[in-house]
C-alpha positions, -999 to 999 in steps of 0.1 A, spaced: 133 -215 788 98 -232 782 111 -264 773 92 -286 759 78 -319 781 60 -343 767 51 -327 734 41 -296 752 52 -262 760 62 -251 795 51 -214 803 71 -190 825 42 -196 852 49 -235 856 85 -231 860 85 -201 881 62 -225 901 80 -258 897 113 -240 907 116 -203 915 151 -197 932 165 -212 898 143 -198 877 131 -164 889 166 -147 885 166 -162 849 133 -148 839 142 -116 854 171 -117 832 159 -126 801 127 -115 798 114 -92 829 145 -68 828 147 -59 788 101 -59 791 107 -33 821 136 -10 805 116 -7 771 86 1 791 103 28 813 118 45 785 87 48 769 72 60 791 103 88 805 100 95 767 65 100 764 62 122 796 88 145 778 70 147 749 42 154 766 21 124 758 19 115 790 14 125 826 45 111 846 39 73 854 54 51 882 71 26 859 66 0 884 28 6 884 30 5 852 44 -27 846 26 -45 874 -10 -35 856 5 -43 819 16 -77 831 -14 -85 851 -37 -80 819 -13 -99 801 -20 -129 823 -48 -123 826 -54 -128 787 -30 -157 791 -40 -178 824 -74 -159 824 -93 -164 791 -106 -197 802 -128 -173 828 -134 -150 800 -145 -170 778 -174 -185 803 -178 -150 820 -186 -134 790 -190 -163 763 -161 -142 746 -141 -177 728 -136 -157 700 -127 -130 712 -99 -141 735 -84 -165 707 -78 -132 691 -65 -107 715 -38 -137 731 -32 -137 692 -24 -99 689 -9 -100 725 17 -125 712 21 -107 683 29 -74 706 47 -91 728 73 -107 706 79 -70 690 82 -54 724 105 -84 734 125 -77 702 127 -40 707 140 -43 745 172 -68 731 183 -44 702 206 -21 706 184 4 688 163 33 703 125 26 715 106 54 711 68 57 714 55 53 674 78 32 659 63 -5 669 57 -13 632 
C-alpha cells in the first residue's frame, strides 16, 4: 500500500479513489480493522473504568478519522483559514507520530489499555 509513483507517495485517499472495489477491502484489512478494534477496546475499557461515559464506537471512529483528515487533506485550508502553517506542520507531525503507535498497538498481540501509549 502507498506505492510510490514517480518519486512520490500514494495516500490511502488516491487509491481508494483510483480503485476502491480492490482497494477498500485491503485497507479495511490492514489498516481500518486493527485502527477500529484498538479504539473499541479502549474505549469498552475506559467505560469500565469509569473514564468514560459509554461511546458508540462507530461514532467514535467516524469523528477520530474525520479530524485526522482533516489535519491530513485539510491543513491546506487551515493554514489560509487561520494562517496556522506552523501550526499544522506540527500537529500532522504528532498525528503521524500517534498514528504509527496506535497502528503498532492494534497488530501486537499485546493488551491496549488506556495509559500505556508511551
Amino acid at each position: 500500500m502507498g506505492a510510490a509513483q514517480g518519486g512520490r507517495q500514494t495516500s490511502l485517499t488516491q487509491l481508494l479513489m483510483d480503485d476502491p472495489d480492490y482497494f477498500g477491502p485491503a485497507i479495511a484489512t490492514e489498516f481500518s480493522r486493527p485502527v477500529g478494534e484498538v479504539q473499541r477496546r479502549i474505549l469498552e475499557e475506559s467505560r469500565r473504568a469509569g473514564v468514560f461515559r459509554p461511546i458508540d464506537p462507530i461514532i467514535f471512529y467516524v469523528q477520530v478519522v474525520g479530524a485526522c483528515d482533516q489535519l491530513f487533506t485539510g491543513r491546506y485550508q487551515l493554514e489560509h483559514v487561520f494562517n496556522a502553517k506552523k501550526w499544522t506542520k506540527n500537529a500532522s507531525a504528532v498525528l503521524s507520530s500517534t498514528s504509527s503507535k496506535l497502528c503498532s498497538t492494534a497488530s501486537s498481540s499485546s493488551r491496549c489499555r488506556p495509559g500505556t501509549w508511551d
